[in-house]
N, C-alpha and C positions, 0 to 999 in steps of 0.2 A: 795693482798698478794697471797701466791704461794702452789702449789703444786706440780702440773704435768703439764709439758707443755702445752699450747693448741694449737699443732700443728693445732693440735686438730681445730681449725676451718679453712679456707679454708684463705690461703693469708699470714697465720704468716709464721715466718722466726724461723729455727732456726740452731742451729750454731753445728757442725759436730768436731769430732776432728780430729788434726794432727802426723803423729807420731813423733818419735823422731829424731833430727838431728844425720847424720850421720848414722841412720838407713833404709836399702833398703822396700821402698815399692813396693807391687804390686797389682795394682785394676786399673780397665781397665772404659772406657765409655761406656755407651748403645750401640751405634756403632760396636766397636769392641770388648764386654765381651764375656770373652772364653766358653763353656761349662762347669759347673761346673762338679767335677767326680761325679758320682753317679746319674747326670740326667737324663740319658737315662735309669736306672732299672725303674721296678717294684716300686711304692710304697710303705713303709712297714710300719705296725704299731706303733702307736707311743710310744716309750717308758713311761712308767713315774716311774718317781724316787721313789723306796721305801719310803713309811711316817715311819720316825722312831721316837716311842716315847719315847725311851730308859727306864729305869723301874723307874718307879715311888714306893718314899718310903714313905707316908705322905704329905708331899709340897718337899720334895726333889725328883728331876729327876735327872735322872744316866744315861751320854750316852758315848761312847767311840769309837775316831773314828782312824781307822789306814791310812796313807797317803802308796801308796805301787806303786810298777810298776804293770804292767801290758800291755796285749793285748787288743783291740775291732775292732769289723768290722764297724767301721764308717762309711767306705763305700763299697757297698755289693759285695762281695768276696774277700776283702784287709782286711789283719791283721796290725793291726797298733798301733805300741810300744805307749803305753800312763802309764798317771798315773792317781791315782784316790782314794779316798776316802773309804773303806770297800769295795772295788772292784775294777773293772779293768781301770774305764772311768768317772769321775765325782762322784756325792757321794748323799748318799739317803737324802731325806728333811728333818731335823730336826724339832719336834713339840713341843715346850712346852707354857706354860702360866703362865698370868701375876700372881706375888705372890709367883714363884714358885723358889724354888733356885737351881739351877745347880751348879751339880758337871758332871765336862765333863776331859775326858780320852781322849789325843791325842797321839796316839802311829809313829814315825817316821822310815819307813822303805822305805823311798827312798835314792837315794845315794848323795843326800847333804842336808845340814842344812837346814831345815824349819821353817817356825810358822801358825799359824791360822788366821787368823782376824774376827772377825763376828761381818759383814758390816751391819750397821745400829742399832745396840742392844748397848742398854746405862746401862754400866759396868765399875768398877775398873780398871786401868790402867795394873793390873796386870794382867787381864783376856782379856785386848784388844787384843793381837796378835800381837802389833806392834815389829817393826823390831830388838828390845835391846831383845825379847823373843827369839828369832829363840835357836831353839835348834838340837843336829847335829842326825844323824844316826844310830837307837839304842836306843835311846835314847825318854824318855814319857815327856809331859806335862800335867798340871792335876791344868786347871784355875776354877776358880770359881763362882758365882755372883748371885744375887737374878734377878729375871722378873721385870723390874717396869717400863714398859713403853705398850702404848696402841696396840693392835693389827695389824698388819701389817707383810707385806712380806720382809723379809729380804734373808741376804746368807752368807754365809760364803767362802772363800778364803784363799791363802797363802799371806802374809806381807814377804820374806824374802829381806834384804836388799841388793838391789839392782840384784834381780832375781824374783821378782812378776811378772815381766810379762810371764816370761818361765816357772816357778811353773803351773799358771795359762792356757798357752796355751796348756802345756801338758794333762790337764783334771784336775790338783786340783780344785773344783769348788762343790757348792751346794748350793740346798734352806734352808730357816729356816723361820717356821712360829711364829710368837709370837701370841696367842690367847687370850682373855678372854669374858666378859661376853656381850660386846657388837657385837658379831658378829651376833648374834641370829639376824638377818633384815630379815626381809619378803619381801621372791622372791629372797633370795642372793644365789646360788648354794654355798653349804656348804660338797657335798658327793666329797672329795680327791678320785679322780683317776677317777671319773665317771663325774659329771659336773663340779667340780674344779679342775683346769688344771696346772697344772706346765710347763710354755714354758720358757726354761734353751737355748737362743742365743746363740754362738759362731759360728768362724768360723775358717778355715784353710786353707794353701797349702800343697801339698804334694808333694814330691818327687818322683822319679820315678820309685821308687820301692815300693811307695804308704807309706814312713815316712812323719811322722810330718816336714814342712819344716820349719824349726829355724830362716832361715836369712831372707825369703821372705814370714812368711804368717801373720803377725801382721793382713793386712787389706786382707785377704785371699778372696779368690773366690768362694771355697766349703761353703756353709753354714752348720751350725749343729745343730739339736733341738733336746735338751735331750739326744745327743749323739751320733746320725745317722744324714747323711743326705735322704731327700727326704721322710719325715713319714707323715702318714695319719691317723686320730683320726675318729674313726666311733663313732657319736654322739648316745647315747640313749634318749639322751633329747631335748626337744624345747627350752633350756636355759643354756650358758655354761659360766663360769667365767673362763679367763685365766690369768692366774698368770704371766707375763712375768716377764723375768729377761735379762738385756742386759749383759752378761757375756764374751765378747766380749775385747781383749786387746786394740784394739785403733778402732773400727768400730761404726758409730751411724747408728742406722735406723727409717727411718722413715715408720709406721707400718701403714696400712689398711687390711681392711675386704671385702670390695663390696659395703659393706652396713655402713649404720651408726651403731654403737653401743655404748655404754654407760662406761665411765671411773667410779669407786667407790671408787677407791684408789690408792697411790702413795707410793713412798718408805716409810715414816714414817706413813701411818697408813688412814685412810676412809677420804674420804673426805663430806663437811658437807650434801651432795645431789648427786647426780649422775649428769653425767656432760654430754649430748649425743655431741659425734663429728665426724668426718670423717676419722681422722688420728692422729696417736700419735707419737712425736720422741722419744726416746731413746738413751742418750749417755751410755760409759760404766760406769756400777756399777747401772744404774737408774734400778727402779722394777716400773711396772704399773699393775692396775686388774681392765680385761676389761668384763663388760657382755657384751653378743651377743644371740641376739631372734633369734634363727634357723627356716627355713620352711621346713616340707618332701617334698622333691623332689629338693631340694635348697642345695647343695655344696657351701662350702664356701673356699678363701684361704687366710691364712694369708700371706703378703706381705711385702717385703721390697721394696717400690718404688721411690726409689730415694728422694734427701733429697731437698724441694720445693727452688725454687729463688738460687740452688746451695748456701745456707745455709750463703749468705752474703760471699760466698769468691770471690778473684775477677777476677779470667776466669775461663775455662773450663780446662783448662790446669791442674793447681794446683787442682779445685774439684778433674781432673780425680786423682792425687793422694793419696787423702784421702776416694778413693770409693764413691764420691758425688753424682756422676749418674749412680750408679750401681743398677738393678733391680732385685730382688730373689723371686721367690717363696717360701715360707717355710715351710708352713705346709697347707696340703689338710684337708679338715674337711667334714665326708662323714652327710649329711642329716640324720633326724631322718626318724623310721619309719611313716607312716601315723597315727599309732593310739597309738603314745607316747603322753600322756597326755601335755594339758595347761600348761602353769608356771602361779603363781599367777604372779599378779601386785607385780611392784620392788617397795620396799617405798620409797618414795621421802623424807627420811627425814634419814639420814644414821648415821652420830656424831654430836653432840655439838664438834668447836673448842672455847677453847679460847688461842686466841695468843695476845700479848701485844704489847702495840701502844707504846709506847717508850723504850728506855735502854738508862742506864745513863757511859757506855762503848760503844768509839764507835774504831772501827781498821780498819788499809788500808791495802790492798793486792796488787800487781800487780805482773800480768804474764807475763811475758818476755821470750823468748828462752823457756831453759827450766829451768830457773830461777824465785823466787818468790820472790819480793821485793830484788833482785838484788844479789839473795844469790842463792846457789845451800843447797842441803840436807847436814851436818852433824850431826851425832848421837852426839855428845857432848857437842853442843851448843842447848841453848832452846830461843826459838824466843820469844816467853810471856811468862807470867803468868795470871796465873787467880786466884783471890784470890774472889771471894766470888760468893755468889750462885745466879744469876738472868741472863737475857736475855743482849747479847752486839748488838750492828751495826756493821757488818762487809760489810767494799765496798769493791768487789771485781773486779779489770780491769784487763782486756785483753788489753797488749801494742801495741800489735802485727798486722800488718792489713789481713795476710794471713797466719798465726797461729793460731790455731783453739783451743781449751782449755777448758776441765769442773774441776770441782771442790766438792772436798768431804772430810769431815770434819769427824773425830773420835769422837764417844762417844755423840753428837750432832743432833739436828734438825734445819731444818731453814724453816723462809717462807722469801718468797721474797716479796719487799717491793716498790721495786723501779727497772725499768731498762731505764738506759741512753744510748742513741746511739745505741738502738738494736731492731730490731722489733720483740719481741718474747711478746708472751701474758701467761697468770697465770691464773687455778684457785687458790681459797681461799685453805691454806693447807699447811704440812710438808714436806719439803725434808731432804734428808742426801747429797745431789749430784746434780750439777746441772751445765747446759753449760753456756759457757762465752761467747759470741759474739764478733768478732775482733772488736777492739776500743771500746768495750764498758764497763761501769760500772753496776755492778748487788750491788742491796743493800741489804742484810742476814739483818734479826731479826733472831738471836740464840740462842737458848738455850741449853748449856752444861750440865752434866752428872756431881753433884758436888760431888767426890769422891776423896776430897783432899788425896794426896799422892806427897810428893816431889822427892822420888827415880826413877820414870818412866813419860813416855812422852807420849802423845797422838796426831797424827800424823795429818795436815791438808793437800792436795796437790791434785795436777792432777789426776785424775781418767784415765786417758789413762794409762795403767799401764808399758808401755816403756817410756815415757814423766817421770813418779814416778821414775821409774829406772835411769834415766841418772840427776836425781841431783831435780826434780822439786817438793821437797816438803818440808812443814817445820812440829816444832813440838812445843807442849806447855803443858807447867806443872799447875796441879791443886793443889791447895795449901789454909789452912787456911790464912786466914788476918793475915798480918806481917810473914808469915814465907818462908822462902828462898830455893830455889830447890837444891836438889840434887843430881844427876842423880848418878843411878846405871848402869855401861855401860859394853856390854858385853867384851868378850876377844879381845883385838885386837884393842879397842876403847878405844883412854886416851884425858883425858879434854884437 
C-alpha cells in the first residue's frame, strides 16, 4: 500500500502529466532548454512563508485571508502583476491543530469570482471550497469546520469553476500545516523557518515585458520557489526537513539532492518509519517532507532532473511537451557552519497506520481526453453517492497511451493497493493525489470524510489543473442511508 512515490529507488517509473487539449505548451528538451530568466543573477535568499496562526480563542482558531492583486519581483529587477493571498505573491502558511475548530474569513478582492479549497483537510462540504462556493468580488466567505484528522502538510488553493488553473498560476497558492501530538519524533526538525522548510514549486513564462504568460507558461521554463526564482537557504543546522509542495499547474518533477536523504511523510500525514531514497517525483497537488543530514563545507542543491524512462511515454517528442526532460536547479542550500551542533538520531519508528484490508464498496474510473468515465464536469449532475461511513475500492485507469494523468479526490485519503500495467513502486501510507500511468489501473482504498450533507458536492478529478478546467472532473454527495441529494447550485447553474 501507498504513500509517496518511491521514485524514490533507482529504476521505477513514474508517470508526468499532460496538459490540456487545445492548450499551447511550451518546455523544451535538455538539448535545446532556454535559459531560464533569473539565471544569470545573484542568488537570493530564500523566502519563507509567514507561519500564520491566526488567534486562537480556547479550541477555536480565527484566521482571515484576503485574495488581492498585486506586484512582486519574482525575478530580480521585473515587477510582475500577480496575485496572492494577504499579500502581493502566494500566501503565508496556515497553522492549526488537530481538535481545534476553525472559523476562517475569506475576503475576495480580486477582479473575478473566487473560492478556496484546502487541499487535503477533511471538512464539511460547505467548508471545502469547491466550485458551487465561488463567491464574486467584494464580496467574504466565512467557512467552518472542526481539525480531525492527523498531522500532515497540506495547502490551500483557488477551486473557481473553470479558472483554477489561472487563479492559481497567478500566485493564489499556500501552505497549511495540521499539527497535533504526534509530531513530537526525536531528531524530526520541528523550528518553521530555521530547519523546517517550506519549499512552495511553481513555475512560469513571461512575456516580454516580463508579465505572467497566460497562453504559454502552464509548463513554464522559469522555475519559482516560494516566490522567486534562483534562492538560496543558508543552513544553521546539520539537519533540515523540507516541506515540498508541487504547486505547479500541469508540471511534475522529479526531485534529488546529491545525496540520499530520508522521506517521513506524504500528503496525508508520517509515514510508519522513514524511508531513505535517491529521488522523489512530484505530480501537481502532491506534498512530500524530506529530511537531509547536512556536512560543513557541503552545499547541497535541490533539483529537478528530468523525469526517469521519460516517465512511460512513448518518445521524445511528446516527453519534450509535457517538460519530461527538462533539468532545473532549484534551490541552493549553503552548508552549515563547522561547529553547528549533531542532530540526534531520527527515530525509526514515526506513526502507527492502520489502513484496512477490505471495503465492501468497490467504483471504476477511467481517464480519457479530458474526460472521466466518458463525461466531462457538470455542476448539476452528481456522479455517486456515498451513503454511509467506511473505506470503498476505487480503480482508477488511465485510457490513454500518451496522456499523462493524476488524480485527487476531495475531503478523502487513499493508500494505494494495487498497480496494474505500471511500474511505479509505494511506500506503506496516505495520499490525497496521486499519478496514473498510461494504460494503467491504480487500485485506491479510501477513506472519506463522512459529513452527510445532500445540498453540496465534493469534487474528485485531475490535478493538472488546466486538464480540471476543460471538463476533467466529477463530483459526489455524501449522504445518510436512504436519503437523496440535492444540490444547491450557484447562479447560473440549473439541474
Amino acid at each position: 500500500m501507498a504513500v509517496s512515490r518511491r521514485t524514490f529507488f533507482k529504476g521505477a517509473v513514474f508517470i508526468a502529466a499532460a496538459a490540456a487539449a487545445g492548450t499551447a505548451l511550451t518546455s523544451c528538451s535538455e538539448s535545446d532548454q532556454p535559459t531560464p530568466r533569473g539565471a544569470d543573477a545573484e542568488p537570493r535568499p530564500l523566502p519563507i512563508p509567514p507561519l500564520y496562526e491566526g488567534t486562537l480563542d480556547g479550541d477555536v482558531r480565527r484566521f482571515e485571508l484576503t485574495a488581492q492583486e498585486g506586484e512582486a519581483e519574482i525575478v530580480p529587477g521585473t515587477m510582475t502583476k500577480t496575485w496572492g493571498f494577504n499579500g502581493p505573491f502566494l500566501g503565508p502558511t496556515l497553522y492549526m491543530r488537530r481538535g481545534e475548530k476553525i472559523e476562517m474569513t475569506v475576503n475576495n478582492e480580486v477582479p473575478e469570482p473566487t473560492v478556496v479549497h484546502w487541499h487535503g483537510v477533511h471538512l464539511p462540504a460547505t467548508a471545502d471550497g469547491g466550485p458551487a462556493l465561488m463567491f464574486d468580488t467584494g464580496e467574504s466567505w466565512s467557512p467552518s469546520w472542526t481539525v480531525d484528522q492527523p498531522a500532515a502538510t497540506c495547502w490551500y488553493h483557488p477551486h473557481p469553476h473553470e479558472k483554477s488553473a489561472y487563479h492559481a498560476y497567478r500566485g493564489l497558492a499556500g501552505g497549511l500545516i495540521i499539527d497535533d501530538d504526534t509530531t513530537a519524533i526525536s531528531g524530526l526538525p520541528n523550528d518553521y523557518g530555521v530547519d523546517d522548510i517550506p519549499v512552495i514549486l511553481t513555475n512560469a513564462n513571461f512575456t516580454e515585458d516580463g508579465q505572467l504568460d497566460e497562453e504559454n507558461g502552464w509548463v513554464g521554463d522559469t522555475m519559482i520557489i516560494n516566490g522567486i526564482t534562483k534562492p538560496r537557504f543558508e543552513a544553521t543546522t546539520r539537519r533540515l526537513r523540507l516541506r515540498v509542495l508541487n504547486g505547479n499547474v500541469l508540471r511534475f518533477h522529479h526531485l534529488s539532492l546529491g545525496v540520499p536523504f530520508k522521506i517521513v511523510a506524504t500528503d496525508q500525514g508520517f509515514l510508519e518509519s522513514p524511508v531513505e531514497v535517491d529521488g522523489v517525483l512530484l505530480s501537481p497537488g502532491e506534498r512530500v517532507e524530506i529530511v537531509v543530514d547536512l556536512e560543513p563545507g557541503k552545499d547541497l542543491t535541490l533539483r529537478s532532473d528530468g523525469l526517469p524512462n521519460l516517465d512511460g511515454l512513448p518518445d521524445k517528442e511528446t516527453a519534450d511537451m509535457f517538460g519530461a526532460r527538462d533539468e532545473f536547479d532549484l534551490l541552493e542550500i549553503a552548508a552549515p557552519a563547522d561547529d553547528a551542533p549533531a542532530s540526534p538520531a531520527l527515530s525509526e519508528e514515526l506513526v502507527a497506520l492502520d489502513v484496512p484490508s477490505s471495503a465492501s464498496v468497490e467504483r471504476e474510473f477511467t481517464l480519457n481526453g479530458m474526460e472521466i468515465n466518458g463525461k466531462t464536469m457538470d455542476m448539476a449532475r452528481v456522479d455517486f453517492v456515498v451513503d454511509h461511513d467506511g473505506p470503498e475500492i476505487w480503480h482508477v485507469t488511465n485510457e490513454n497511451d500518451d496522456m499523462l494523468h493524476n488524480f485527487h479526490i476531495h475531503n478523502a485519503r487513499f493508500a494505494v493497493k494495487e498497480v496494474e500495467n505500471g511500474e511505479v513502486e509505494f511506500t506503506s501510507g496516505w495520499h490525497d493525489t496521486i499519478d496514473v500511468p498510461p494504460k494503467s489501473t491504480v487500485t485506491l482504498l479510501v477513506e472519506i470524510g463522512y459529513y452527510p450533507d445532500p445540498t453540496l458536492a465534493y469534487m474528485y478529478h485531475c490535478h493538472m489543473l488546466n486538464h480540471e478546467d476543460h471538463g476533467m472532473m466529477g463530483q459526489f454527495v455524501v449522504v445518510e442511508p436512504g436519503q437523496e441529494p440535492d444540490l444547491a447550485l450557484p447562479n447560473g447553474h440549473e439541474h
